[in-house]
C-alpha positions in Angstrom: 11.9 14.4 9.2 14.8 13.6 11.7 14.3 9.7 11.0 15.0 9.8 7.3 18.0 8.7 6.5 17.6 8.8 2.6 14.9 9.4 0.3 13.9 5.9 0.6 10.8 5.4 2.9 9.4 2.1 5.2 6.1 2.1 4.0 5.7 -0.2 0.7 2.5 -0.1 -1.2 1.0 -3.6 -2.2 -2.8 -3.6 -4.3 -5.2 -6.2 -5.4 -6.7 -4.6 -8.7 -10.3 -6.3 -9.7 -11.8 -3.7 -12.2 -9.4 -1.7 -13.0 -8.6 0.0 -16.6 -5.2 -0.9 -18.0 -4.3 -3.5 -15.1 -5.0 -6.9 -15.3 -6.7 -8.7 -12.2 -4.0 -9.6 -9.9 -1.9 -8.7 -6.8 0.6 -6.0 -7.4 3.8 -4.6 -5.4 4.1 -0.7 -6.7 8.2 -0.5 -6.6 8.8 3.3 -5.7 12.5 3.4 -7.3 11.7 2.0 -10.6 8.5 4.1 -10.5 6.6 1.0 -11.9 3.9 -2.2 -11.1 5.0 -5.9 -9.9 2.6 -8.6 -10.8 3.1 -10.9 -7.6 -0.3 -12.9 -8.6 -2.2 -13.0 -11.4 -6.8 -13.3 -11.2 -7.0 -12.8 -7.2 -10.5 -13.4 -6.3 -12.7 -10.3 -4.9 -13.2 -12.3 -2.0 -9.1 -12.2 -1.3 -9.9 -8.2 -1.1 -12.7 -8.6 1.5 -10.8 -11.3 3.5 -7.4 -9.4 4.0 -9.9 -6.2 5.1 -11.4 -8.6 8.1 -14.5 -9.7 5.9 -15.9 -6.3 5.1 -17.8 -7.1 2.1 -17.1 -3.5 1.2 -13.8 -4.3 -0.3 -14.4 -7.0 -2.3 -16.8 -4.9 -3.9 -13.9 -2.1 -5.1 -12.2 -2.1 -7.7 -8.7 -1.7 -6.5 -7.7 -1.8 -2.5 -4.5 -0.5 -1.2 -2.4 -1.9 1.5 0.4 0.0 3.0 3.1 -2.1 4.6 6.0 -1.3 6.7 8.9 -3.7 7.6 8.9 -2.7 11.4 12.3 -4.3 12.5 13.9 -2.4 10.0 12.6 0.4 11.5 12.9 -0.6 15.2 16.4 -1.4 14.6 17.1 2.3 13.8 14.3 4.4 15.9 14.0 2.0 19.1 10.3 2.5 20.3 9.0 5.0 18.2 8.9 2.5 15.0 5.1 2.1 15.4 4.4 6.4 15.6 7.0 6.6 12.4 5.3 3.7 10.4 1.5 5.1 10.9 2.8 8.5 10.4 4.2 7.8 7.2 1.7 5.6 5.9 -0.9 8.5 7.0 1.0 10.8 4.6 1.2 8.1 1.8 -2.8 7.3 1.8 -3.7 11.4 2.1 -1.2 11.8 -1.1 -3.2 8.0 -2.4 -6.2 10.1 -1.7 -5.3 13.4 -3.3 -4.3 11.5 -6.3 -7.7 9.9 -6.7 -9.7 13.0 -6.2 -7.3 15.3 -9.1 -8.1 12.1 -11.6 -12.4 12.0 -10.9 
């Protein structure tokens, strides 16, 4: 991709995990170059998981919900005005391989 300057990418991957095996209940930050899991908070409510998706009920229900974050003036201070086309790009490559990964583990 001609906006890549690295290997290091703008989208950042932050979860609430609620029933999930192995993980305690809690916010987590998944740190790509250490390849491993930061506890930010520790027993988030369901409800936090419907709230932050604009009150579906759907997602307090899950048991883990993804959110995929991009620090745009980063971005914006390299790109100029394509920072919003680069960030949803990216992040539509990083839920299809979130997607893929779920699927090969059912």
């Amino acid at each position: 991709m001609d906006f890549k300057k690295d290997a290091d990418t703008s989208t950042d991957i932050y979860f609430i995990a609620n029933d999930v095996e192995g993980i305690s209940s809690g916010a987590y930050f998944f740190n790509r170059n250490q390849n491993s899991l930061e506890l930010l908070k520790d027993k988030v409510p369901r409800e936090m998981s419907g709230y932050l998706c604009l009150g579906q009920s759907l997602f307090s229900d899950a048991s883990a919900v993804l959110f995929l974050m991009a620090n745009l003036q980063k971005i914006l201070d390299t790109l100029g005005n394509r920072v919003y086309r680069v960030a949803q790009f990216e992040a539509g490559i990083v839920a299809g391989k979130v997607y893929l990964s779920a699927y090969a583990i059912e």
